[in-house]
VMD Tcl script that draws the C-alpha trace (Angstrom):
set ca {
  {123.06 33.89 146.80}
  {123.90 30.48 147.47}
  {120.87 28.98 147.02}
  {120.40 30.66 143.71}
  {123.25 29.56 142.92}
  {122.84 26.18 143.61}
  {119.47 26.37 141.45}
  {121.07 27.67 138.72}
  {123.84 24.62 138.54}
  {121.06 22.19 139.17}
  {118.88 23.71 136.01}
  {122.13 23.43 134.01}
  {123.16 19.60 134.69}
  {119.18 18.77 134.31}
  {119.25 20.39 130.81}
  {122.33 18.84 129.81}
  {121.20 15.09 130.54}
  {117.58 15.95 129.33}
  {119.07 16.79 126.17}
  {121.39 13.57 126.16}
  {118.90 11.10 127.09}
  {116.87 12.79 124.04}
  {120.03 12.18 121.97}
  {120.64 8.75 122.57}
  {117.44 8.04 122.44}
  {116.72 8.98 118.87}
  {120.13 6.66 118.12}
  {118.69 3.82 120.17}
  {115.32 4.01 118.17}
  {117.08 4.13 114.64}
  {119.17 1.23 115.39}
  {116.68 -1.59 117.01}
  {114.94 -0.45 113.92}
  {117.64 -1.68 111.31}
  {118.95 -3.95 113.64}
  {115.13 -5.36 113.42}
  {115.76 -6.06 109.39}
  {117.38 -8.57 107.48}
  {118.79 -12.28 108.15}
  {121.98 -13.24 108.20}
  {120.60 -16.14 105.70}
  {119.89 -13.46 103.29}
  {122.95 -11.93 101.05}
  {121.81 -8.42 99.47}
  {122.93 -7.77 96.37}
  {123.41 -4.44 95.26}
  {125.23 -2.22 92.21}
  {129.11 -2.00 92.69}
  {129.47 1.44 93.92}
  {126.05 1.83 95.00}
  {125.58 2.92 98.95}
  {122.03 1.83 99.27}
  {119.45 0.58 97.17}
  {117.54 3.45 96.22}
  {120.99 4.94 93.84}
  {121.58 1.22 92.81}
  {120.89 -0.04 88.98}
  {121.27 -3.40 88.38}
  {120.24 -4.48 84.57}
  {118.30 -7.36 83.54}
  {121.29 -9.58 82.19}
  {123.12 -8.67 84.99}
  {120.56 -10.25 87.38}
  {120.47 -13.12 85.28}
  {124.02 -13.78 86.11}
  {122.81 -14.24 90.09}
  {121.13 -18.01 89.56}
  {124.75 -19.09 89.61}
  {125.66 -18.14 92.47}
  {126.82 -20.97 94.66}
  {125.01 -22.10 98.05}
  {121.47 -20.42 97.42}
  {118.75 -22.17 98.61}
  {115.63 -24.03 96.58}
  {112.38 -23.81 97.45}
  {109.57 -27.16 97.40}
  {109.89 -26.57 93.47}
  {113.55 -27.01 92.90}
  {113.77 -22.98 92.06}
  {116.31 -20.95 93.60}
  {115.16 -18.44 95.54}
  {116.29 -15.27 94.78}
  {113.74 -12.13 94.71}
  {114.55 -9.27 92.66}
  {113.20 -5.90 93.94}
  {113.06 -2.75 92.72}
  {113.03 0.25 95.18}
  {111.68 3.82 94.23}
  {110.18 6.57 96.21}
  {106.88 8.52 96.41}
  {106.22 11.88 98.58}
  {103.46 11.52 100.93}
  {102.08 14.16 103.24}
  {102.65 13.49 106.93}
  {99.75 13.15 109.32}
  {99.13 16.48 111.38}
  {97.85 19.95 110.90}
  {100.72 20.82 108.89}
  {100.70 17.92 106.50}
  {105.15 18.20 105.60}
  {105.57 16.05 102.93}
  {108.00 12.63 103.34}
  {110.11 11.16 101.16}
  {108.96 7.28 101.33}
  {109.83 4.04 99.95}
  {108.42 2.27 97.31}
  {109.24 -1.16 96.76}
  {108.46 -4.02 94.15}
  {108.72 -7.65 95.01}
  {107.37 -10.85 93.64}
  {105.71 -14.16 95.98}
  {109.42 -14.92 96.71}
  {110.41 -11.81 98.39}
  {107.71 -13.02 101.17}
  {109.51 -16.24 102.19}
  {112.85 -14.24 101.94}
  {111.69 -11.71 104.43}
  {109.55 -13.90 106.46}
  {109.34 -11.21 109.46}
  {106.81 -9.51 107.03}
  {103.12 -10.71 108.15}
  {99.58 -9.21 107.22}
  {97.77 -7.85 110.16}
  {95.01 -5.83 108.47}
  {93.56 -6.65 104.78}
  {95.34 -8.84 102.18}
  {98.11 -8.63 99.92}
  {97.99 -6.96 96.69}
  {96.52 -9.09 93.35}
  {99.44 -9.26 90.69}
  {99.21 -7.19 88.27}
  {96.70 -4.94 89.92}
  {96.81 -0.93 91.05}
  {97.29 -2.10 94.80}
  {99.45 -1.97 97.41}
  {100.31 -3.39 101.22}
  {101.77 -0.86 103.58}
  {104.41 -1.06 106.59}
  {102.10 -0.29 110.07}
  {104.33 2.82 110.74}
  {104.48 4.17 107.18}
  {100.06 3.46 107.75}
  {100.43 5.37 111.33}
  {102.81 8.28 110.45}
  {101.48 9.53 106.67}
  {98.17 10.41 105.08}
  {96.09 8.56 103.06}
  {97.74 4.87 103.98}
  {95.23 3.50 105.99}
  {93.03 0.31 104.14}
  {90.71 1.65 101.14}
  {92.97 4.70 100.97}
  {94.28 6.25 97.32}
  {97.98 6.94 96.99}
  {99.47 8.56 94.03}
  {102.57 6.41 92.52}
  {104.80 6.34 89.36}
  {107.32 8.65 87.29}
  {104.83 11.60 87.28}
  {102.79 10.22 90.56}
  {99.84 10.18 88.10}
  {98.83 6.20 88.97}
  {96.50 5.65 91.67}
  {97.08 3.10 94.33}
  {94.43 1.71 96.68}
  {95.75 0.36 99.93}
  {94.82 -3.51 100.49}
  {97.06 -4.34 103.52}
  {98.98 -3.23 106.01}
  {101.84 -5.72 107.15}
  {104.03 -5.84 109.93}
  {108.19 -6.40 109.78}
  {108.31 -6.89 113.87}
  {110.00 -3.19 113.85}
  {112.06 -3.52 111.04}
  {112.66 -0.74 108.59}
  {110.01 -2.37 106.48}
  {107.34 -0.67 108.18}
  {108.50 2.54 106.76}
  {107.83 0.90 103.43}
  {105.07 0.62 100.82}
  {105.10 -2.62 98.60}
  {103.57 -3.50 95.46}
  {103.58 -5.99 92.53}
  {107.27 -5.94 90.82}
  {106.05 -5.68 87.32}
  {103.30 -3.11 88.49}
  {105.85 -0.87 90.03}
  {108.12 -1.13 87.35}
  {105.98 -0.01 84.75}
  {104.31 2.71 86.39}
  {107.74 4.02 87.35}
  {108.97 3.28 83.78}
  {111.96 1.40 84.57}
  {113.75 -1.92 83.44}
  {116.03 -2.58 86.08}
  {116.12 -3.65 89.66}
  {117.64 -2.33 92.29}
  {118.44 -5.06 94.24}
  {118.26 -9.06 94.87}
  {118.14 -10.79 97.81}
  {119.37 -14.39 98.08}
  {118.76 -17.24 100.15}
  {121.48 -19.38 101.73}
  {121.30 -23.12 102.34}
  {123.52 -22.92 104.94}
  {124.90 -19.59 106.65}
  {128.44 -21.13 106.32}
  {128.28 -20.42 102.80}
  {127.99 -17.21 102.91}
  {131.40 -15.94 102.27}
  {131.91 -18.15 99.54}
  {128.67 -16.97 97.84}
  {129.86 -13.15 98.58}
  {133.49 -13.52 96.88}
  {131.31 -15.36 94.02}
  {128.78 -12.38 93.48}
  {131.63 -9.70 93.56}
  {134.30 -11.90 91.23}
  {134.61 -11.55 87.60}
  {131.83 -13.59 86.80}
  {129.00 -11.28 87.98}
  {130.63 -8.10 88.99}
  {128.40 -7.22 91.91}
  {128.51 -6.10 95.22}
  {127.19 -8.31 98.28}
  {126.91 -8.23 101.66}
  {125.09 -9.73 104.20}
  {121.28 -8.27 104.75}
  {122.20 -7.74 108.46}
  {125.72 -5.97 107.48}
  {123.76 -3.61 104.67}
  {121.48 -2.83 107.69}
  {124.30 -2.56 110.39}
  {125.70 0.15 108.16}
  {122.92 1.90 107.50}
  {122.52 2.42 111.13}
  {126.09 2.94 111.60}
  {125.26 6.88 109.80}
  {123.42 7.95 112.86}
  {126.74 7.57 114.66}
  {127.84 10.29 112.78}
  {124.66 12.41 113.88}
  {125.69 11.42 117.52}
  {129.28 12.44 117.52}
  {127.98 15.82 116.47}
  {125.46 16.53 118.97}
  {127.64 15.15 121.50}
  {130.33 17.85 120.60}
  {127.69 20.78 121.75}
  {126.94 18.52 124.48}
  {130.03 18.32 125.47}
  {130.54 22.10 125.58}
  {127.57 22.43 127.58}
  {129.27 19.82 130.30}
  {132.04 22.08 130.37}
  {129.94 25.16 131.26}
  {127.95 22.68 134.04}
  {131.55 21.41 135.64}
  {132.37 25.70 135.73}
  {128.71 26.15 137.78}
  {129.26 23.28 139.73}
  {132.64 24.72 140.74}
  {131.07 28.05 141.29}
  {128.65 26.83 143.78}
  {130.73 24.83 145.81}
  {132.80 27.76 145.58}
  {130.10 29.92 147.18}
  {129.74 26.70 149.85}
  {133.44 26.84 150.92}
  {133.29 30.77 151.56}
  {130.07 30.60 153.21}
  {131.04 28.00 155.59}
  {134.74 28.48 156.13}
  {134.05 28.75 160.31}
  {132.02 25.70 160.38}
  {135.14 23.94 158.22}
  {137.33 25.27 160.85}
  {135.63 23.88 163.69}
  {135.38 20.57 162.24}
  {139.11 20.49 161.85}
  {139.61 21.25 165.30}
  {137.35 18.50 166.24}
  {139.43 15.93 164.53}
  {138.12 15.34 160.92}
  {140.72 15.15 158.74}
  {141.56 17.11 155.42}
  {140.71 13.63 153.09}
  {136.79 13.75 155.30}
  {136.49 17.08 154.48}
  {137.17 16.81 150.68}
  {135.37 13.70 150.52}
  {131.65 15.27 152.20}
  {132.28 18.28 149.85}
  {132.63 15.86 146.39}
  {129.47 13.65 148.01}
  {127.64 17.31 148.16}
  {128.53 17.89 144.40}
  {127.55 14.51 143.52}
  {124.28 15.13 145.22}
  {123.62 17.89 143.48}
  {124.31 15.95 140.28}
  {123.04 13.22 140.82}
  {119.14 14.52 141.62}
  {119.50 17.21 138.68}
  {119.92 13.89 136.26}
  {117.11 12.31 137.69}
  {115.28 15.46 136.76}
  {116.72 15.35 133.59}
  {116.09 11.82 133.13}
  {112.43 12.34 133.97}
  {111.97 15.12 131.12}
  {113.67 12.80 128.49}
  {111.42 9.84 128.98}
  {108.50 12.26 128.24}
  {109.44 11.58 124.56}
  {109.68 7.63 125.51}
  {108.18 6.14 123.07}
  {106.93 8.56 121.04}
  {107.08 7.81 117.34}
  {109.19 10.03 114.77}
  {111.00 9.68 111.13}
  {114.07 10.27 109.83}
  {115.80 10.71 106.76}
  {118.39 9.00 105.32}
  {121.48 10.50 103.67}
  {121.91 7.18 102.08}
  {118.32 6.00 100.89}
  {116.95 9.45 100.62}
  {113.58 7.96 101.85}
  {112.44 8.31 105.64}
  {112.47 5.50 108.29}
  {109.77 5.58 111.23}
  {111.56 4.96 114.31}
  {110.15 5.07 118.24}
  {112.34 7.09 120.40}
  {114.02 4.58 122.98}
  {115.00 5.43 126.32}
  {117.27 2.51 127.23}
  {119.22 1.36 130.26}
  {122.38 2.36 128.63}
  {120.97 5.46 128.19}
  {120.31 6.39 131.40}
  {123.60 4.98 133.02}
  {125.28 7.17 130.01}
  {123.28 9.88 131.47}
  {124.43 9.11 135.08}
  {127.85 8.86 134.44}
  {127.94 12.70 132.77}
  {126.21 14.29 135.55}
  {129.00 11.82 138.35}
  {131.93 13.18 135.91}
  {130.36 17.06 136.17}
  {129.77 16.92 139.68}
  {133.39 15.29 140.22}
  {135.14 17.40 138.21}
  {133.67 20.47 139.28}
  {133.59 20.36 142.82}
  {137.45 18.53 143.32}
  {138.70 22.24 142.93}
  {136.75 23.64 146.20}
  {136.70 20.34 147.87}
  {140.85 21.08 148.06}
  {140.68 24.44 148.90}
  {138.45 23.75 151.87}
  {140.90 21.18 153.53}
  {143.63 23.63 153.38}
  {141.42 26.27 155.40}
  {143.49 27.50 157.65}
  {142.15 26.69 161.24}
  {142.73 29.53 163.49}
  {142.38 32.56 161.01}
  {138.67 31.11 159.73}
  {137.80 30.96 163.56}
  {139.75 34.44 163.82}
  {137.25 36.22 160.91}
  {134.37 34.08 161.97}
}
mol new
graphics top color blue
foreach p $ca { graphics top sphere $p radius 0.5 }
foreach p [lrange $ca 0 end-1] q [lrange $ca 1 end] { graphics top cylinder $p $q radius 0.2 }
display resetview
């Protein structure tokens, strides 16, 4: 009975930190992602009220208003560099026998967004000729989705009735760009049949100026919001706390149910062994050794059930996923990280189950009475 017992609480920790490490994992991977995007020399610019850049409408004499804006940076030309981008969306199926269809992004840019967002580099093809039906494409948008992959045919515009031929694939060095699919500005924007942008990035001279360019952009002069590209990002990652604190809820139920089976079996210990308790009282250990090897026995316990648990979560190490955004409504390709802070997280559950779960018997067995448990023995 005990043994099963004992099995039983050591399948239920193992579950529980499997199905954390999986957790924080998937958290981990969405936010090196993000955290991979932006520079905090860029200041995004985005619709006042707008939450991301995909619900965000910013009108030509609007963006006009931006080359004002104090502290931006000139390139060799003496032009301030600024890129307006416009950011739409496309349904792609996913690679796989099932083929689900994905939500992904679309974005136009001019030469300028390319020294903007410098972490963007070509490693397969070329970029896209102006004014032509092509398009580069992020290396996990090209992994994850059909039809991406150089010399491939993807359907784009208002009524997806323009045909695309992939001419690049780019890297963003793990950035949410790689999620993306860029194109020519003015391409993009006629084929989606839309005069606006969604968004400019600018370039500061000097990251100092930052806040003063900020308070400019969202004054009465230009009526915008503005935020740093790293903050925009930081936030955006920020949502899949939310997702967390969930999970962690049900998790959290589930530890309660481990710290009752871990009391249960050491339970089942204490009765089992109440004559071998006695007779190490009555050798001299003392009630604080005997509570002390019965919480080291629960921690055991513990302790190799999340290494077990550990082990099944970093099956999925690694292993490459999407997600979609509440905000964007378009999906971001993430890789599932099992970090060190994951699996001390992990550890430190399955120490505070094992703790909490056998303090209860550890007590009762140091108040065994000595001569009756030799007495039924």
């Amino acid at each position: 009975m005990r043994k099963l017992s004992t099995a039983l609480t050591f399948t239920v920790v193992g579950v529980i930190v499997a199905v954390l490490c999986i957790l924080l994992s998937f958290a981990a991977g969405i936010r090196v992602s993000l955290r991979a995007s932006g520079s905090s020399l860029n200041v995004l610019v985005l619709k006042t009220g707008a939450t991301a850049e995909s619900t965000s409408i910013i009108m030509p004499e609007e963006a006009n208003r931006l080359i004002q804006t104090p502290g931006i940076a000139q390139d060799d030309a003496g032009q301030k560099l600024i890129s307006q981008e416009l950011c739409a969306q496309t349904s792609i199926p996913r690679r796989g026998p099932d083929g689900n269809p994905a939500n992904v992004a679309v974005r136009g840019v001019d030469d300028t967004a390319f020294q903007l967002h410098s972490e963007v580099k070509i490693i397969e093809g070329r970029r896209y000729e102006p004014g032509a039906l092509e398009v580069i494409v992020g290396k996990q948008a090209r992994d994850r989705y059909q039809g991406l992959e150089i010399g491939g045919q993807v359907l784009l515009g208002r009524a997806a009735n323009r045909s695309f031929t992939v001419v690049g694939v780019f890297d963003a060095e793990g950035g949410a760009f790689e999620s993306e699919i860029w194109g020519s500005r003015p391409t993009i924007m006629d084929s989606y049949n839309r005069r606006f942008i969604s968004s400019a990035i600018l370039r500061l001279a000097d990251p100092a100026q930052g806040e003063a360019a900020i308070k400019y952009l969202k004054g009465s002069a230009v009526r915008l919001n503005a935020k740093l590209e790293t903050d925009y990002y930081e936030d955006l990652s920020s949502k899949t706390q939310q997702i967390v604190a969930l999970t962690s809820i049900l998790i959290g139920i589930m530890a309660i149910g481990a710290i009752f089976a871990v009391a249960n079996t050491m339970y089942a210990s204490v009765d089992s062994r109440r004559r071998e308790i006695a007779m190490l009282r009555t050798i001299g250990f003392t009630r604080t050794s005997i509570v002390t090897s019965f919480l080291l026995e629960s921690l055991l316990i513990c302790i190799l059930a999340c290494a077990t648990g550990v082990a099944a979560g970093s099956l999925v190490n690694g292993s490459r996923q999407d997600f979609l955004s509440d905000s964007t409504w378009t999906v971001l390709a993430y890789e599932l990280r099992l970090t060190p802070d994951v699996v001390l997280t992990a550890l430190g559950v399955a120490m505070a189950v094992g703790l909490i779960g056998g303090l209860a018997p550890a007590l009762k067995a140091s108040r065994i009475g000595i001569i009756e448990a030799l007495r039924k023995a």
